[in-house]
C-alpha positions as CSV (number, residue, x, y, z in Angstrom):
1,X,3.7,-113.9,39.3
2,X,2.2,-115.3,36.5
3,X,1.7,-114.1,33.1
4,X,-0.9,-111.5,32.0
5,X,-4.1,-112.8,30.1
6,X,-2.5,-113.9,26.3
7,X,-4.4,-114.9,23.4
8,X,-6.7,-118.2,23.9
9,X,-7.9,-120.2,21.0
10,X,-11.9,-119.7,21.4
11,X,-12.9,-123.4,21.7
12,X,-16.1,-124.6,22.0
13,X,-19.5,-123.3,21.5
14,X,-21.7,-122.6,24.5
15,X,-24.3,-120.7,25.7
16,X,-28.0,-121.2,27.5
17,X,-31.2,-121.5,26.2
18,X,-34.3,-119.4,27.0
19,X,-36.6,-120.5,30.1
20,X,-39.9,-122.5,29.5
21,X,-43.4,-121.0,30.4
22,X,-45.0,-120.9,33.6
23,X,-48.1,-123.1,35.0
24,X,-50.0,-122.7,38.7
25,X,-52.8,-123.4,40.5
26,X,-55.9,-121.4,40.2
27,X,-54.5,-118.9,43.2
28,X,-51.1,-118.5,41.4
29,X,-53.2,-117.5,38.0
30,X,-55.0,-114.9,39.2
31,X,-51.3,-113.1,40.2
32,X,-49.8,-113.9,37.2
33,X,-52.4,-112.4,35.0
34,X,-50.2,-109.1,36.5
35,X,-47.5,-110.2,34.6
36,X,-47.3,-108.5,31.0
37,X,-46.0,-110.0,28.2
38,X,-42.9,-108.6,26.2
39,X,-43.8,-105.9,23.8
40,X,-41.0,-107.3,20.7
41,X,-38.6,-110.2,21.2
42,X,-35.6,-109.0,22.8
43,X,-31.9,-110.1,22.3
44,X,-30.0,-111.0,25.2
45,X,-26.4,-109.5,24.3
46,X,-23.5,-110.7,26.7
47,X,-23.0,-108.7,29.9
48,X,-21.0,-109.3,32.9
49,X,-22.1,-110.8,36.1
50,X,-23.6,-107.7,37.9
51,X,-24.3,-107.4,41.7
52,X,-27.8,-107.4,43.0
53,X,-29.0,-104.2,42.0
54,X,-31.6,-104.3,45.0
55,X,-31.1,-105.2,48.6
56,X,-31.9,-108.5,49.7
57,X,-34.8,-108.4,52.3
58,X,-33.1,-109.0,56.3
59,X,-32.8,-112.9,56.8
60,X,-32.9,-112.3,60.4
61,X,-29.5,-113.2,60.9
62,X,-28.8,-110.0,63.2
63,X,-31.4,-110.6,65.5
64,X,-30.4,-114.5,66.4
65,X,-26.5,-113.6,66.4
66,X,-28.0,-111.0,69.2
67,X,-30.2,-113.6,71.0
68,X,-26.9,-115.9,70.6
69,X,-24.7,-113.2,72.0
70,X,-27.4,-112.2,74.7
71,X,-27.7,-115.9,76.3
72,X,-23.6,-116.0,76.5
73,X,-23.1,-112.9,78.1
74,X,-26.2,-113.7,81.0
75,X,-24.8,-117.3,81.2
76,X,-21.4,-115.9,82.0
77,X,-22.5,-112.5,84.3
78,X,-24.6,-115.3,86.5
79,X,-22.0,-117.7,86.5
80,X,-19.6,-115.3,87.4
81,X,-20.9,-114.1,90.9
82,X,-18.6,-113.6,94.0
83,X,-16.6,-116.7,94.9
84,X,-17.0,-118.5,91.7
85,X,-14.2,-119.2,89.1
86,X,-16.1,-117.4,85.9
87,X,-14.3,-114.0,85.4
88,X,-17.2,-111.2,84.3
89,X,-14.7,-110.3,82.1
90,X,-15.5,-113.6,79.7
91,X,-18.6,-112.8,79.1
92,X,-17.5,-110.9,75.4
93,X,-15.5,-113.8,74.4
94,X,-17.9,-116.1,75.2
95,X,-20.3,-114.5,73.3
96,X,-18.0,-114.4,70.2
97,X,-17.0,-118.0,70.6
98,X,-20.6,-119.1,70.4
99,X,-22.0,-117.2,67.7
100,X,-18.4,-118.3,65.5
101,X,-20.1,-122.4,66.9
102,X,-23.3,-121.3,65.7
103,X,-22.0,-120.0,62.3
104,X,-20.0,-123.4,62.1
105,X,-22.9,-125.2,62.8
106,X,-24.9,-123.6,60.4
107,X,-27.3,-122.3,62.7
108,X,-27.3,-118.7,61.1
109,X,-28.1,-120.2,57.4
110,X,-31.8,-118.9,56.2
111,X,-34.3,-121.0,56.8
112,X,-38.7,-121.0,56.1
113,X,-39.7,-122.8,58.8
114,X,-37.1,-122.4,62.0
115,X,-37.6,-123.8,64.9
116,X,-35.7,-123.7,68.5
117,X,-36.7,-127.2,69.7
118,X,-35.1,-128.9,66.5
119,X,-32.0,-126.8,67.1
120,X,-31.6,-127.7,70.7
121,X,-29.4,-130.4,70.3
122,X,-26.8,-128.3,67.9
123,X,-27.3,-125.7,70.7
124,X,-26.3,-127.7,73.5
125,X,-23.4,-129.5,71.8
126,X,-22.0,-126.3,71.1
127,X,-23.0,-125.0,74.6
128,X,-21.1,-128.1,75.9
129,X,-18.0,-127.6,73.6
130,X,-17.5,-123.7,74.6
131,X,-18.0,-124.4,78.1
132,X,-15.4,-127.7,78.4
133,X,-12.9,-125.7,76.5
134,X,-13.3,-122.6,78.8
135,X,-12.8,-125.0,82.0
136,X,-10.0,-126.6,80.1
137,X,-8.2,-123.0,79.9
138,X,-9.3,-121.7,83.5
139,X,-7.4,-125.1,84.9
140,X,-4.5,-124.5,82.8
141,X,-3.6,-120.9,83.7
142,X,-5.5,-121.3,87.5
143,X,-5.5,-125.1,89.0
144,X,-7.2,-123.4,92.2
145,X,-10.0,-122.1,90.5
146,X,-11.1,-125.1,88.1
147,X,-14.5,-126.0,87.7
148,X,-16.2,-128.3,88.7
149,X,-18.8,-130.7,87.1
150,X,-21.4,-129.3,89.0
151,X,-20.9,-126.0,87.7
152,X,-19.9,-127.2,84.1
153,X,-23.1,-128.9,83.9
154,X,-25.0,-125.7,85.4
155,X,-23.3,-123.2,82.7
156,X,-24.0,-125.6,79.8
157,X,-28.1,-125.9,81.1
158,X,-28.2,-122.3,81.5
159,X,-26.9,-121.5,78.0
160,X,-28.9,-124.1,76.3
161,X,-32.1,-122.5,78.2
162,X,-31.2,-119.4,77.3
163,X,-30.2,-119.9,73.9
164,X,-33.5,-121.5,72.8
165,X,-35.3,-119.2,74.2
166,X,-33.3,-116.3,72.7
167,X,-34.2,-117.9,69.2
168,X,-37.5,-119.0,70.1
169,X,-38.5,-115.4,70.2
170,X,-36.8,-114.4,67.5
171,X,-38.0,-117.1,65.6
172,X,-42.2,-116.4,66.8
173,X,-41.4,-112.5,66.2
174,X,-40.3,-113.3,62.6
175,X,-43.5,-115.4,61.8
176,X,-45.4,-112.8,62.8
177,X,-43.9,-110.1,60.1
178,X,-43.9,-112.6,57.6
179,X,-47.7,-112.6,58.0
180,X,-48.0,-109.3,57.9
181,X,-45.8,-108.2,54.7
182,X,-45.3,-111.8,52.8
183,X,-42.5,-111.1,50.1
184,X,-43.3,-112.1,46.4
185,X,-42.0,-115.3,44.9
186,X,-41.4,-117.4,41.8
187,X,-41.9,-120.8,42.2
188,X,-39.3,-122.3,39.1
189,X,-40.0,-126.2,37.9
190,X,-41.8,-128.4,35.4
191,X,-45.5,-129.9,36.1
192,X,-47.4,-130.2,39.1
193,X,-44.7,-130.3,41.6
194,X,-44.0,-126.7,40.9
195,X,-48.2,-126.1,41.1
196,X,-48.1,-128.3,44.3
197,X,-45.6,-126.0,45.4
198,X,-46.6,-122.9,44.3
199,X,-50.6,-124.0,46.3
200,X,-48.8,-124.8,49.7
201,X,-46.7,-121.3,50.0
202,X,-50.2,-119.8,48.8
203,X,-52.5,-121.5,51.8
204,X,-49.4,-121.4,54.2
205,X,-49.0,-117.6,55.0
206,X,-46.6,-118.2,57.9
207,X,-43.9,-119.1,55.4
208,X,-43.7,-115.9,54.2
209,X,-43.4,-116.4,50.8
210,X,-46.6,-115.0,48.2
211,X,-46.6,-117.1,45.0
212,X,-46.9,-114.7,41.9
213,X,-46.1,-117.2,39.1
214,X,-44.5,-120.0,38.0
215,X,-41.5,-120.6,35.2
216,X,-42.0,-123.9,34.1
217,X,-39.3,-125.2,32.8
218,X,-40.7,-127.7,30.7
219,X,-40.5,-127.5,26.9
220,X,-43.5,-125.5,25.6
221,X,-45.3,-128.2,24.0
222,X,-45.3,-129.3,27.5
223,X,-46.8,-126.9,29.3
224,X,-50.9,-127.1,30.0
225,X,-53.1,-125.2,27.3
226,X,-55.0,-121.9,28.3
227,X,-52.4,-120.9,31.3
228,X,-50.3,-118.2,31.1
229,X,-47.2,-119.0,30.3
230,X,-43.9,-117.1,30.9
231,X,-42.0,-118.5,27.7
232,X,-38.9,-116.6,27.8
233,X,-35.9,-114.9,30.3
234,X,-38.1,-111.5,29.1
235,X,-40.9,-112.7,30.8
236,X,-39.7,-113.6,33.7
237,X,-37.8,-111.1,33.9
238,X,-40.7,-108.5,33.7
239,X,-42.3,-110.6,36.2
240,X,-39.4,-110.2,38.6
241,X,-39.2,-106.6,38.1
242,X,-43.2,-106.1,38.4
243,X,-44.0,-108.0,41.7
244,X,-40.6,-107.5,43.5
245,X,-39.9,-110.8,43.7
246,X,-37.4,-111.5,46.8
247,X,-37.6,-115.1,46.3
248,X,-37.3,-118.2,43.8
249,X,-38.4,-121.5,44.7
250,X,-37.2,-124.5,42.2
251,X,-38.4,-127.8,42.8
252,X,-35.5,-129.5,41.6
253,X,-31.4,-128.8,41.4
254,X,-31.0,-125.8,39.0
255,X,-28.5,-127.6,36.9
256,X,-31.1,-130.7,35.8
257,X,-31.1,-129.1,32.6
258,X,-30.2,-126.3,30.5
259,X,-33.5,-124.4,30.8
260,X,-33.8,-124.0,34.6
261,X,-29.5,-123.5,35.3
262,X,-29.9,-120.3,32.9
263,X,-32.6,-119.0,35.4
264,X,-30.2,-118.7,38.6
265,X,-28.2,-115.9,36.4
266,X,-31.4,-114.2,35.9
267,X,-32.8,-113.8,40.0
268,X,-29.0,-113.6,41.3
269,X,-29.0,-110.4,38.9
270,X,-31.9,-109.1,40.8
271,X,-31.0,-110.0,44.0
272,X,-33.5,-113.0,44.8
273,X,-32.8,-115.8,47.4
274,X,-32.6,-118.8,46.0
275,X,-34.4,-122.5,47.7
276,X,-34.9,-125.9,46.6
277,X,-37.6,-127.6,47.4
278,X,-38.5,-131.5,47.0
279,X,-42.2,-131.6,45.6
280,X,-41.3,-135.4,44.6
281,X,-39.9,-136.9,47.5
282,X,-36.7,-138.4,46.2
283,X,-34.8,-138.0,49.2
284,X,-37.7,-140.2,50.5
285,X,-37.5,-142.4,47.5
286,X,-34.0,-143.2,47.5
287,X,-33.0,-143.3,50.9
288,X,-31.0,-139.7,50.8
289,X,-31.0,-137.8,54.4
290,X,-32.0,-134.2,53.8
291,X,-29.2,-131.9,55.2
292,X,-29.4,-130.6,59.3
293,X,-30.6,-128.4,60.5
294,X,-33.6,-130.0,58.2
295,X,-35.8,-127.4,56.6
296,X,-39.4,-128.0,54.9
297,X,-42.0,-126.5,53.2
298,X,-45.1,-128.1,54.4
299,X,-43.9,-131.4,54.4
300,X,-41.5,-130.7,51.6
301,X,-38.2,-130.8,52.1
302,X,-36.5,-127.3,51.5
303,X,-32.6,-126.0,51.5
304,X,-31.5,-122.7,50.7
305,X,-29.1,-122.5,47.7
306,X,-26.3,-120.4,48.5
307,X,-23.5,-118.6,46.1
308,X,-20.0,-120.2,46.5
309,X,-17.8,-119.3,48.5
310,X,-20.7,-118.4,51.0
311,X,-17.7,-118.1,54.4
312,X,-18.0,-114.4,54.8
313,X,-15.6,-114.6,57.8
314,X,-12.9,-116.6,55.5
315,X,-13.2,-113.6,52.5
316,X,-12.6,-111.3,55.3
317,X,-9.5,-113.2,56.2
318,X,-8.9,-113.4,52.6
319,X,-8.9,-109.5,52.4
320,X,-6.2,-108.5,55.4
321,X,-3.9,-111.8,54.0
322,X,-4.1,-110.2,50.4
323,X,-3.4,-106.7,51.7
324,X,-0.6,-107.7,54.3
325,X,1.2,-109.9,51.7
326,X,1.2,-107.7,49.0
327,X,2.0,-104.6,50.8
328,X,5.0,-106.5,52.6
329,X,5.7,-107.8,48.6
330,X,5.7,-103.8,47.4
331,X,8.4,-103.1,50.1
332,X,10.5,-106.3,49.3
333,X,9.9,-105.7,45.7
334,X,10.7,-102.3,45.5
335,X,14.5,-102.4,44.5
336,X,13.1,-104.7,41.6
337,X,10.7,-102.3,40.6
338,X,13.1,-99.7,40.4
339,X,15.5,-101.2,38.3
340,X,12.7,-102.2,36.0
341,X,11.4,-98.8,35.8
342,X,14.4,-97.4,35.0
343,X,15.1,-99.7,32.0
344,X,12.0,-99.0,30.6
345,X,12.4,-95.5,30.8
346,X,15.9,-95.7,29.3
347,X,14.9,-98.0,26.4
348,X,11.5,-97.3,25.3
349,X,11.0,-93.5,26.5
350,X,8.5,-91.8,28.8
351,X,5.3,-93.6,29.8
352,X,6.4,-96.7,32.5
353,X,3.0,-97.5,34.1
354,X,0.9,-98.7,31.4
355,X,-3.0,-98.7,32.5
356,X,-5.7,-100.5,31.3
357,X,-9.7,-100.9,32.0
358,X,-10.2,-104.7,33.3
359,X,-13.1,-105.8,34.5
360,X,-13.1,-107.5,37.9
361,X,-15.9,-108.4,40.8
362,X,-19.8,-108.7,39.8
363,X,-18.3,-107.1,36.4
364,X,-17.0,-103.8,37.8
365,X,-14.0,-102.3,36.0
366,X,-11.4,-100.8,37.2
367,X,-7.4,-99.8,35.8
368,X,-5.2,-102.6,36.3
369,X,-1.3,-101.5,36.5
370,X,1.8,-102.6,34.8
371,X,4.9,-101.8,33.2
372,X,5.2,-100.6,29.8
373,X,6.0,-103.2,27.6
374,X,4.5,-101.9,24.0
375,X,3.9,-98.6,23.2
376,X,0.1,-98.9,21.7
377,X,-2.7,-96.4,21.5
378,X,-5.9,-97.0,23.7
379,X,-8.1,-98.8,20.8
380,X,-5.2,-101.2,20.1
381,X,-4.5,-102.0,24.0
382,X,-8.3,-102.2,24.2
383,X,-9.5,-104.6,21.2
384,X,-6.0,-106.7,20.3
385,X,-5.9,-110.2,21.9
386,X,-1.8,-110.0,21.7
387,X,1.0,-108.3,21.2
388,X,3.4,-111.4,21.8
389,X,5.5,-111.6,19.1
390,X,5.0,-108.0,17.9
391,X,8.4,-106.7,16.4
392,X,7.7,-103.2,18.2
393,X,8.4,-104.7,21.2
394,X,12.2,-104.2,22.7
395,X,14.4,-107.0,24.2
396,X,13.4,-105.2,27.7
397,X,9.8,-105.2,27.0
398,X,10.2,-109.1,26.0
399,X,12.3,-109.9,28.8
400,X,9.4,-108.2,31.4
401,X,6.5,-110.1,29.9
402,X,8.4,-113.2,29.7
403,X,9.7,-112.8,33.5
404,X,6.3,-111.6,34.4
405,X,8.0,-108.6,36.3
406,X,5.8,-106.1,34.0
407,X,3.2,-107.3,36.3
408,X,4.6,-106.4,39.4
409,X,2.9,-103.0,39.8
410,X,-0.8,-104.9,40.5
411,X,0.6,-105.4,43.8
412,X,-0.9,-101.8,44.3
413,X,-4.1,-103.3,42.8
414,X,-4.0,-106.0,45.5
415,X,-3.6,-103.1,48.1
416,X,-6.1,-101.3,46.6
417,X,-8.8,-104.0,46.9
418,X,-9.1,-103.8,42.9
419,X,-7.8,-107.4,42.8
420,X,-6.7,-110.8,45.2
421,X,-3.5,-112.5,44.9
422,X,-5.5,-115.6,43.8
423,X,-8.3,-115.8,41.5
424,X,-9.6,-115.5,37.7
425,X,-7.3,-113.1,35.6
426,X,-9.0,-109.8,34.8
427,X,-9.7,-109.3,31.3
428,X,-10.5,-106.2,28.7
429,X,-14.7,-105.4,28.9
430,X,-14.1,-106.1,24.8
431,X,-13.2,-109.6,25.0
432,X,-15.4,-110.3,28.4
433,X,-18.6,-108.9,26.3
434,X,-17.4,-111.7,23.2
435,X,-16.5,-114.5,25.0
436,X,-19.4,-114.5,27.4
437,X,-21.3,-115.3,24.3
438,X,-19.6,-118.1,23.0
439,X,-18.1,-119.7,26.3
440,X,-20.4,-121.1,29.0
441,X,-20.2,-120.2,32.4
442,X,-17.1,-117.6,30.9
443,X,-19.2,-114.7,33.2
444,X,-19.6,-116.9,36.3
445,X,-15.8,-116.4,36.9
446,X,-16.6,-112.9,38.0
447,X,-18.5,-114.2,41.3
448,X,-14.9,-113.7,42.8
449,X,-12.5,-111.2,43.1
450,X,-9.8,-111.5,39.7
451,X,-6.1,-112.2,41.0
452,X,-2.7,-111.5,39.7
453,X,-2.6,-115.9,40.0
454,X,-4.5,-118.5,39.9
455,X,-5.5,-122.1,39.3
456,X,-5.5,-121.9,35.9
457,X,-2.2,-120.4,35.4
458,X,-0.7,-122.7,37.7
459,X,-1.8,-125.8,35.5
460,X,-0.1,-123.8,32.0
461,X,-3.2,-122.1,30.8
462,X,-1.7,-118.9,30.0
463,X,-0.5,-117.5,26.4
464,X,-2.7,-119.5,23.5
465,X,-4.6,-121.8,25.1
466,X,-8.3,-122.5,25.1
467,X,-10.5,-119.8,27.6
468,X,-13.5,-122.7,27.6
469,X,-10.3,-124.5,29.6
470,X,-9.7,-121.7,31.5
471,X,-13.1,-121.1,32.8
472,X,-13.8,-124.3,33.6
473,X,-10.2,-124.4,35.7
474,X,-11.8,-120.6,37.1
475,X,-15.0,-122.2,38.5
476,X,-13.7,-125.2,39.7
477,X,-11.3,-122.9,41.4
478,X,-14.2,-120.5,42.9
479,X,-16.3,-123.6,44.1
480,X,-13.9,-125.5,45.9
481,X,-12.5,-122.0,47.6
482,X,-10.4,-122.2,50.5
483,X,-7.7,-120.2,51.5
484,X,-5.1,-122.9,51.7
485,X,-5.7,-123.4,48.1
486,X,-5.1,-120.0,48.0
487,X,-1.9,-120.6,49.9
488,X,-0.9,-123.4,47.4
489,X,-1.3,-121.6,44.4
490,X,0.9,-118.6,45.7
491,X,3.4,-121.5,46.4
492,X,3.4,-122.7,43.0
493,X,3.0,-119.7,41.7
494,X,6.9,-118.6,43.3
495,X,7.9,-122.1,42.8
496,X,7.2,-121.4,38.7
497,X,8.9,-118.3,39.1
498,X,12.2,-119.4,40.3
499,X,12.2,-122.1,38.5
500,X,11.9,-119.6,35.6
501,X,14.6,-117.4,36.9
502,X,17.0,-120.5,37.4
503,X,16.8,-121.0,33.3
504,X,13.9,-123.8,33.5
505,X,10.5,-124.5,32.2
């Protein structure tokens, strides 16, 4: 276990700048001209990353895992007929085994312009893939009732065929409703590339996008006289809120500069999807390949810009290995626990669980659990950055902190689904609300769930060290997510603790 979160020496100034104004095309004007301007200026004070407030608008994701799952289970139920080797009863785990390819393949990721054709060859190599390894199996447990190439070949076609035409008419159904109810966006750059932008979604209903403005990010001396202008996160913001935007275009990587990376804060808030377009052509320019399966605007390149981690299926996993483990830890654990209960009781009186408000994922709080190490009253616990050191403390509380044992009761956190075993320590609302202010990217750590450990405990950031250093160690941590870095934290983790218990560092 590591230790809990200990006073940091606040290094570092940070923080992001306001958002430029906005410029557009003649069509974009006359929607932006809806867009009022702020009454007073309006301080931003330091909040926590919160979760969309609003739903996100269906990606159609449902209906093509349904055409995916559809074209398995009628490649399997004709394939299976009487006298052939195909069992009816594969039909369900083929289905899951193709839409899990799919997801791999990226085949479920949103797209503005999808289309079956393009996605035929990821479809049948997939198709091809399920079907070898099912004829691999079948000839394992049942040489007599192999397939043969004949009938390989014939399953793979009539997947493939059925697949793309699954997603063909998803794909034709969801044109037509994007005609129909376009959703509002913001198209978010500097110059014309954003207007060039902004005038293709406006002539290209089918895309389903409805330009109501531009943020343009350029400086304000910048931006073209007599055109509205969105100057600050206030405006925008309003703009947001007044034309339900669902989407924001940029036309270049959100962290090119200062002014457009504080924008992604603001439309993650309110629950927009985020794309990047290519209005300039540079993967033209220099040579780049655009990502499969390619995307594009009108001509434009285009790629959906997705929150890390983005695996679904691997926080899931995540999930049942935190609750297993740490349920299975709470049993092991419990003599421990116990024991240390007991001494607190007998040395520092009544009151063994100590509980505290921490704040945790998309800035919810909840009441993080330990042992009584200090006997403080609730403003103290609240608003004091330590108590190490504190002469009130007894040699049992000192001995818990040290050990890290005080911190054994947020295994029941962990059960609870309060916390992970891995991730960015918790911390008091009180010092989230201060050092949000002065640290940057300090709030992005709450885009996943806190943990008891984690990568910046394991690399001696804990006590009085910086918390710039530890946020940076926090994001790095949530952007290059997997769970066997998870698995090789918890192992340093216990290797630090033993090596603790043994009388080392």
């Amino acid at each position: 276990m590591t230790m809990d979160s200990a006073p940091a020496r606040h290094t570092g100034q940070g923080g992001t700048g306001p958002a430029g104004g906005t410029a557009g095309t003649a069509a974009v004007r006359r929607s932006v001209t809806a867009i009022h301007p702020p009454r007073r200026p309006r301080a931003d004070p330091a909040r926590p990353l919160a979760r969309p407030q609003r739903a996100r608008r269906s990606d159609g994701v449902l209906p093509l895992l349904t055409a995916d799952a559809l074209a398995a289970v009628l490649a399997t139920t004709v394939l299976s007929a009487p006298g052939t080797a195909v069992p009816p009863a594969a039909a369900v785990p083929m289905a899951v085994l193709a839409a899990a390819l799919h997801a791999q393949a990226g085949l479920y990721r949103p797209r503005l312009a999808p289309s079956a054709l393009l996605e035929l060859p990821a479809v049948a190599g997939r198709a091809a893939i399920l079907w070898c390894a099912f004829a691999t199996v079948v000839a394992a447990t049942a040489p007599g009732g192999a397939l043969g190439w004949p009938a390989l070949l014939e399953a793979v076609l009539l997947q493939t065929v059925l697949t793309c035409a699954g997603r063909g008419f998803v794909n034709q159904l969801r044109r037509r409703a994007a005609r129909r109810r376009p959703a509002s966006a913001l198209v978010v750059g500097p110059g014309a590339g954003a207007s060039a932008v902004a005038a293709a979604l406006h002539g290209r209903p089918e895309y389903g996008l409805r330009p109501v403005g531009l943020a343009d990010t350029a400086s304000p001396e910048e931006g073209g006289g007599g055109v509205p202008v969105l100057a600050t996160h206030e405006d925008i913001r309003r703009a947001v809120i007044q034309n339900s935007v669902r989407h924001a275009v940029f036309t270049r990587p959100p962290e090119a500069d200062e002014r457009t990376a504080s924008l992604v804060r603001l439309f993650h808030d309110h629950g927009c999807r985020l794309w990047l377009a290519d209005p300039a052509g540079t993967a033209k320019v220099t040579g780049m390949r655009v990502a499969q399966p390619a995307d594009q605007l009108w001509g434009y390149a285009v790629q959906p810009l997705l929150p890390r981690p983005s695996r679904p299926v691997e926080r899931w996993v995540k999930r049942a290995i935190d609750g297993l483990l740490a349920a299975l830890a709470l049993i092991a654990a419990a003599p421990v626990m116990g024991a240390c209960a007991l001494a607190v009781r007998v040395s520092d009186g009544p009151g063994v669980i100590f509980r505290q408000e921490r704040v945790g994922l998309y800035g919810r709080s909840f009441t993080l659990l330990k042992f009584r190490t200090l006997r403080a009253d609730e403003h103290e616990s609240a608003t004091r950055w330590t108590v190490a050191g504190d002469n009130r403390m007894s040699p049992i509380g000192s001995f818990l902190r040290k050990s890290s044992l005080d911190e054994l009761p947020q295994l029941w956190n962990v059960v609870r689904g309060d916390m992970s075993l891995v991730g960015p320590r918790p911390e008091r609302p009180f010092f989230v609300a201060k050092f949000s202010t002065v640290h940057p990217g300090y709030e992005a750590r709450h885009r996943m769930p806190v943990g008891i450990t984690g990568l910046a405990q394991i690399n001696g950031l804990r006590g009085d060290t910086s918390i710039e250093d530890r946020a940076r160690f926090d994001n790095h941590y949530i952007d290059t997510w997997s769970l066997w870095q998870d698995l090789w934290i918890l192992a340093r983790t216990a290797a630090s603790f033993f090596r603790f218990r043994l009388g080392g560092s």
